[in-house]
C-alpha positions in Angstrom: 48.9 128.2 26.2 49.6 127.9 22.6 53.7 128.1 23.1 54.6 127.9 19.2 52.4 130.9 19.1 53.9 133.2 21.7 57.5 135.0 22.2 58.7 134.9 25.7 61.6 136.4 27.3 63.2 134.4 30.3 65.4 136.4 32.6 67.6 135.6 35.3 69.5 132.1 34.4 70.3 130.1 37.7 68.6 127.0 38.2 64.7 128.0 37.5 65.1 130.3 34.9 67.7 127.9 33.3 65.0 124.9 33.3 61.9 127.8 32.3 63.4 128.4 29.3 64.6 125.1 28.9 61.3 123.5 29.4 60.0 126.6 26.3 62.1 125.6 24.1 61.2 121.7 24.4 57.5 123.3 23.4 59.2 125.2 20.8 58.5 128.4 21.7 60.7 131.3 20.4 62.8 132.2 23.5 65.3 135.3 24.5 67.0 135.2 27.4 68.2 137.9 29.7 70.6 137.9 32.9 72.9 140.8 33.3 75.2 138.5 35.8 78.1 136.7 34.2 79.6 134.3 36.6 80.9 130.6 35.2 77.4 129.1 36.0 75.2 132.1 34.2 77.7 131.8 31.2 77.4 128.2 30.9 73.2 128.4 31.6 73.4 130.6 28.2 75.9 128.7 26.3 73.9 125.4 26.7 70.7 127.5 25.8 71.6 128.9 23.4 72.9 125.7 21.3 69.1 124.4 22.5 67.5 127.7 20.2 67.6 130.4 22.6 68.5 134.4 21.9 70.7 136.3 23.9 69.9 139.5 24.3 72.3 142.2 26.1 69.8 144.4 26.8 66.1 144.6 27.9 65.0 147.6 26.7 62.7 147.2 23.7 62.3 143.8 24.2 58.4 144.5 25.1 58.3 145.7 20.8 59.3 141.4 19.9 58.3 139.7 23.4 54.8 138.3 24.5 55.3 137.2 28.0 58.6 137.4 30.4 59.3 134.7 33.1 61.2 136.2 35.6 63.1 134.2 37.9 62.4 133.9 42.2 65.8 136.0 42.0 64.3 139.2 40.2 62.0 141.1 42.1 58.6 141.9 40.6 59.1 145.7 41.3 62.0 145.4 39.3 62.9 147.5 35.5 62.5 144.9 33.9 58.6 144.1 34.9 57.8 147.6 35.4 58.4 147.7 31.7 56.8 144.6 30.5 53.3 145.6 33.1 53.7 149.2 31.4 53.7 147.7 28.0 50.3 145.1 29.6 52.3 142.1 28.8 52.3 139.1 30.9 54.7 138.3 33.9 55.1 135.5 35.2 57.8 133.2 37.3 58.7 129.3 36.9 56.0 128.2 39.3 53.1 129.6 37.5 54.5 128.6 34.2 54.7 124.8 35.3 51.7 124.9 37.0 49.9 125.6 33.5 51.5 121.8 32.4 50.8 120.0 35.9 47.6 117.6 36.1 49.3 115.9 39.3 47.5 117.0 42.9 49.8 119.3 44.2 50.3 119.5 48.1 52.3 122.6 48.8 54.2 124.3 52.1 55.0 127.9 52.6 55.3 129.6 55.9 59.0 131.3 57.2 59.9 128.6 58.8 60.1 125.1 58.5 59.1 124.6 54.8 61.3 121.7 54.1 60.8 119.6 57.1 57.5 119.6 56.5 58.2 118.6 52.5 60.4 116.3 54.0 58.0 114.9 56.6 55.0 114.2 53.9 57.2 113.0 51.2 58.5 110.0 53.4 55.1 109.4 54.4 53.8 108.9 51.0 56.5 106.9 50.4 56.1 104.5 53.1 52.4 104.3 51.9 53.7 103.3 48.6 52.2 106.8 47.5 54.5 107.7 44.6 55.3 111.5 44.6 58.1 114.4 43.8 59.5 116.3 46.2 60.1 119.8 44.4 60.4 123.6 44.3 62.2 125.9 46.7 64.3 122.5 48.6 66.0 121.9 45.7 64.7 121.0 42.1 62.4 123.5 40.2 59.0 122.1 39.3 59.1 122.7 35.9 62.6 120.7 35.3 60.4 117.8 35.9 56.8 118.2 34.4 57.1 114.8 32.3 58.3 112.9 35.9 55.4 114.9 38.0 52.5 114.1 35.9 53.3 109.9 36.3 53.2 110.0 40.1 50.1 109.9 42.4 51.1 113.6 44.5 54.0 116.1 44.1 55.1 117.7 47.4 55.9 121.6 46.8 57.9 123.8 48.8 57.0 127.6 47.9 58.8 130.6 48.9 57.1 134.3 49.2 59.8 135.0 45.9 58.2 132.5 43.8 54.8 133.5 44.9 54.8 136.9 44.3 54.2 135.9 40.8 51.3 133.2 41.1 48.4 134.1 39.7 45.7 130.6 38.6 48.5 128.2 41.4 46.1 126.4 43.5 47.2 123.0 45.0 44.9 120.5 46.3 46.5 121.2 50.1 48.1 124.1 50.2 50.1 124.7 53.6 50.7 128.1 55.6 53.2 127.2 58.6 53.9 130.7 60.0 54.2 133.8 59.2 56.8 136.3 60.8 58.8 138.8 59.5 61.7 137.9 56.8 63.0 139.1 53.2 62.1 142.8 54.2 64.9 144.1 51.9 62.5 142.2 48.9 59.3 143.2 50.3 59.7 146.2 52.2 56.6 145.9 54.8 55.6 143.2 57.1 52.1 143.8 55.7 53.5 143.0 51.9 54.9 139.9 53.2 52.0 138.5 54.5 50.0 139.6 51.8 52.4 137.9 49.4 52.1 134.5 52.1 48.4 134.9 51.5 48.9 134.3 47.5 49.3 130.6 49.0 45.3 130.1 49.8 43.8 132.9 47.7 42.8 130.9 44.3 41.8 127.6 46.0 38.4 126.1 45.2 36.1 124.7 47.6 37.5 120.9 46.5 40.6 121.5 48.0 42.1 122.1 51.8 43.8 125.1 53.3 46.3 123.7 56.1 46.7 126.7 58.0 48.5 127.4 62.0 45.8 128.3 64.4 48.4 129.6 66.6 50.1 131.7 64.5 47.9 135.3 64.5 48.8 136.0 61.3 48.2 133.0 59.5 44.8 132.8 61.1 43.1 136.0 60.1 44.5 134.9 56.1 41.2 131.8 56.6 38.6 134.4 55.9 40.4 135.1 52.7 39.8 131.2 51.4 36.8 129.4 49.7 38.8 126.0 50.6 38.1 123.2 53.3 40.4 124.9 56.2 42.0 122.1 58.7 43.7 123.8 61.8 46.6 123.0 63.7 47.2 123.9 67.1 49.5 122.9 70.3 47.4 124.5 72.8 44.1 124.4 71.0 41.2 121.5 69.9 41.1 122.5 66.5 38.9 121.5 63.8 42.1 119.7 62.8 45.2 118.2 64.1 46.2 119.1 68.2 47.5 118.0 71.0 45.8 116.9 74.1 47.2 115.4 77.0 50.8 115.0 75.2 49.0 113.3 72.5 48.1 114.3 69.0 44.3 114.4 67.7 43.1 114.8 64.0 39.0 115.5 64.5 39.1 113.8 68.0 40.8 110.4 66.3 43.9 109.6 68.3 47.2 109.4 66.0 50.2 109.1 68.0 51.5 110.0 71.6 54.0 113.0 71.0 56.7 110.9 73.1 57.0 109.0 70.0 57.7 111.4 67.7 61.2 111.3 66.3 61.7 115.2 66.8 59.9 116.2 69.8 61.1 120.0 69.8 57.6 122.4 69.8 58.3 123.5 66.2 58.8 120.7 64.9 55.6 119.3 66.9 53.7 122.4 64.9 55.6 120.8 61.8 54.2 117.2 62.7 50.5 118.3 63.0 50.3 120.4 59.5 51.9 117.4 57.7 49.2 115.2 59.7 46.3 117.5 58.5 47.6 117.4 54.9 48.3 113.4 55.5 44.4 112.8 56.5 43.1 115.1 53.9 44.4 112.6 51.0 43.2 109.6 53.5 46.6 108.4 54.4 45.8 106.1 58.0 46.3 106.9 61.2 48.3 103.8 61.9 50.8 104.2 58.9 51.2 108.1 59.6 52.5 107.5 63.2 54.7 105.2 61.8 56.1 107.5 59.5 56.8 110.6 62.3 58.0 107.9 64.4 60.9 107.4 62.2 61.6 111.1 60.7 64.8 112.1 61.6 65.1 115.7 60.1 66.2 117.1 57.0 69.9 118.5 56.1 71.4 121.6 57.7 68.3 122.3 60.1 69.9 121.5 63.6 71.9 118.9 62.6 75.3 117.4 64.6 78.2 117.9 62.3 81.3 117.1 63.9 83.2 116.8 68.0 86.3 117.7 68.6 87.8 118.2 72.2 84.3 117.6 73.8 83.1 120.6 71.3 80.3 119.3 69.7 79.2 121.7 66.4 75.6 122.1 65.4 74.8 123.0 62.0 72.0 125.1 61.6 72.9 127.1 58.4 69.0 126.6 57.7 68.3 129.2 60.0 67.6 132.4 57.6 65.9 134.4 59.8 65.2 135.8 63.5 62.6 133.6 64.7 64.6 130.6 63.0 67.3 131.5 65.7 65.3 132.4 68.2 63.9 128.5 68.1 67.4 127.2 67.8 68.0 129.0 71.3 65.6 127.8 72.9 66.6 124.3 71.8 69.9 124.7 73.8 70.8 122.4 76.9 74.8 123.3 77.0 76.8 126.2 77.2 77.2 127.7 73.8 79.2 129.7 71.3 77.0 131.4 68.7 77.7 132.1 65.3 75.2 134.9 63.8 75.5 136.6 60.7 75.6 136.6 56.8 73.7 138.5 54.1 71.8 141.7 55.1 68.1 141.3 54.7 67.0 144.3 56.6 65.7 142.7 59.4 64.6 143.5 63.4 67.1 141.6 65.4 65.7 143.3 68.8 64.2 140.0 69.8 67.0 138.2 68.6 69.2 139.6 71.2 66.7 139.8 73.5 66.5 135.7 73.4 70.5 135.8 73.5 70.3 138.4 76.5 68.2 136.2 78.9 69.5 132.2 77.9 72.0 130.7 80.4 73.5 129.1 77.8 74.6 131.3 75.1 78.1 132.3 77.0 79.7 134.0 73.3 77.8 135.7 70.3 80.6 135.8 67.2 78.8 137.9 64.2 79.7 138.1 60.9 79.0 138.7 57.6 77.7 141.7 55.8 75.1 142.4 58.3 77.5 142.0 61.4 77.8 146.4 61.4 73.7 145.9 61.6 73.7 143.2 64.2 75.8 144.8 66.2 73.9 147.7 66.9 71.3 145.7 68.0 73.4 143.9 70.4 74.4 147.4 71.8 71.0 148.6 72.1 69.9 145.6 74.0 73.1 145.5 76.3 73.9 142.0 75.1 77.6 141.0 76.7 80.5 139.2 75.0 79.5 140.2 71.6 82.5 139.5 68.9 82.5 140.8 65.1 84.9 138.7 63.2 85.9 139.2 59.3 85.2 136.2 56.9 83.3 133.1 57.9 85.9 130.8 58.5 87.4 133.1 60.8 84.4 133.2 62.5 83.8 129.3 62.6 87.7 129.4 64.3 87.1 132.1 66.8 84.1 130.5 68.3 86.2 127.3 68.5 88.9 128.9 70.3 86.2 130.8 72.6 84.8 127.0 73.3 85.6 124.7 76.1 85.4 121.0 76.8 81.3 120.3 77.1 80.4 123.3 75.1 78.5 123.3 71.9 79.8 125.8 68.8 76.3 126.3 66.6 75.8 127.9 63.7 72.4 129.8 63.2 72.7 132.6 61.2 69.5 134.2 61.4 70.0 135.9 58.0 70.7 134.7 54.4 73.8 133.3 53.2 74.7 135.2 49.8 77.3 137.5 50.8 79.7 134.5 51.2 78.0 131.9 49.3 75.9 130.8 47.2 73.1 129.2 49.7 72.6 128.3 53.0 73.5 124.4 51.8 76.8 125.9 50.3 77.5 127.2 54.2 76.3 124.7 56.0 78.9 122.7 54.1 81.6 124.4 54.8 80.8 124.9 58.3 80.9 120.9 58.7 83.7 121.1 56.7 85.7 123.7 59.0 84.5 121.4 61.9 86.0 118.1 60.6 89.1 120.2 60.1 89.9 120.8 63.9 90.5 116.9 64.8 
């Protein structure tokens, strides 16, 4: 793209649409910019801007008569007025990652899947490292792709984590390993159907060449019927399956009948993150990391922040932070992770989720003795605690209420953990942000 040449129009002004039309006006493009928000960080996002070249504009509304292309960030839906009036008017949309992608010659391997996206990041970016592999870990954990395009294109592999939001507007992406962890349903309020959610999910593998590698969950259903829609190299990785791939046999893990490691040795032994162990191993082997140096590697992962993580003790309560947890089945596999009696904290942002197995999972563990919901969802939640006949349900106001009352519901020996199973936006401004302040509540109590 010719960018001296073209108009664009960046809208939404958080962190990716900040550094989009940050990165346009480094390449001297003409840029507006667009957010109707006007909280301290928007304001300042503009302010800075605009001293950089940019135009503020107020309104959208004829801004297809003076703009060529709009870059929209994760935050604005693609069904929203503003791109129904830019598509009407056949003018380019795109988001941040397709705009950085046109600037990237680094191999790009990238994770998507509803769960478990940044362990996985997490997982091959310390193995490259340890292989002295240079590479960027970017995208959805933290640091938008196109904030460092100069940085990317002098290391060997950047490491990607891609969310169905930034996807939805991904047209030419193709990695050289792209990843599909799971696929179950989440961010119904955005996409409205189950079936539009994995269709946006399949966005991941669609464009890939034959060159390049399709990581993709045998055991996931969902994930497994997307292969057909590939022209890639597809690796498989199973738990209860020899794969064409990475698997386990025997309580050891395989890649292509090669031995790699025992699974005793792994550093998080829990069966998702054993799933999250054999799709970084498949995207490990397909770059020819070996076998040897990538055992080492999961031998010494220890997890990534707010995903099940010990936070504080106090009065033989230990707290768990799992403010990670976004979604039913996230929850569902923090349950099942339980080994004490526990207080459960549920609850935040309403996404327009199922919760029925939710509280089916809460309904038959011995070990969830309280469920405390809150949030904006907690009405919603509720119901579905009803319907299933879940006992000692509690809907408390405010989150730090919430973190108190399962405290005070807690004895000696009993864990307090926080997995939300929903977003975290009515109260803050990620799941990081409440994670935080969960620990921070916790540390309070001694």
């Amino acid at each position: 793209m010719y960018y001296k040449n073209v108009t664009f129009l960046v809208a939404g002004l958080q962190k990716s649409g900040y550094s989009s039309a940050e990165f346009l006006l480094n390449k001297n493009a003409k840029v507006y910019i667009y957010d109707m928000r006007t909280n301290q960080k928007v304001n300042s996002n503009k302010e800075k801007l605009v001293k950089k070249g940019a135009i503020v504009l107020d309104g959208y509304e004829n801004a297809t008569e003076f703009c060529d292309v709009l870059v929209i960030s994760p935050g604005v839906p693609i069904d929203s007025d503003i791109c129904k009036l830019f598509k009407g008017s056949n003018k380019r949309v795109i988001g941040e990652l397709e705009l950085a992608f046109l600037s990237v010659t680094t191999p790009i391997i990238s994770v998507t899947g509803t769960n478990g996206k940044s362990t996985v990041c997490n997982m091959i970016h310390n193995a490259l490292k340890l292989n002295s592999i240079s590479s960027e870990l970017l995208g959805n954990v933290g640091t938008p792709l196109i904030s460092r395009i100069d940085e990317v294109n002098k290391k060997d592999v950047c490491v990607l984590e891609v969310s169905s939001f930034q996807l939805e507007t991904t047209y030419l992406f193709y990695p050289h390993v792209s990843i599909i962890l799971n696929i179950t349903p989440d961010h119904l309020d955005r996409h409205y159907t189950f079936e539009n959610y994995v269709l946006v999910k399949s966005k991941a593998i669609l464009p890939l060449k034959e060159s390049e590698f399709a990581v993709l969950n045998y055991d996931d259903e969902k994930v497994r019927e997307l292969s057909t829609l590939t022209r890639a190299k597809v690796l498989w990785f199973s738990t209860t399956q020899k794969v064409q791939g990475a698997y386990v046999l025997d309580g050891n893990i395989y890649f292509n009948d090669e031995l790699v490691m025992s699974v005793s040795d792994l550093a998080l032994k829990e069966t998702h993150n054993i799933e999250n162990a054999l799709a970084s191993i498949c995207a490990l082997k397909s770059i020819g990391i070996e076998n040897s140096k990538i055992a080492s590697s999961l031998t010494n992962f220890e997890g990534v922040a707010h995903r099940y993580k010990i936070v504080g003790e106090c009065n033989g309560v230990t707290f768990i932070n799992d403010s990670k947890s976004t979604n039913q089945a996230s929850a569902i596999k923090a349950i099942e992770n339980l080994n004490k009696p526990t207080i459960l904290i549920l609850g935040g942002e309403d996404k327009g989720l199922d919760y029925t197995e939710l509280f089916r999972k809460i309904k038959g563990s011995k070990f969830v003795k309280q469920t405390v919901i809150t949030g904006k969802c907690s009405k919603f939640m509720a119901e579905y605690a009803v319907k299933e006949e879940v006992d000692n349900v509690m809907v408390v106001l405010g989150f730090e209420n919430a973190v108190k009352t399962a405290y005070r519901l807690s004895s000696s020996g009993y864990n307090v953990l926080l997995t939300p199973a929903t977003s975290s936006f009515d109260e803050f401004s990620s799941f990081e942000e409440r994670g935080e302040k969960f620990a921070q509540i916790a540390q309070s109590f001694k």
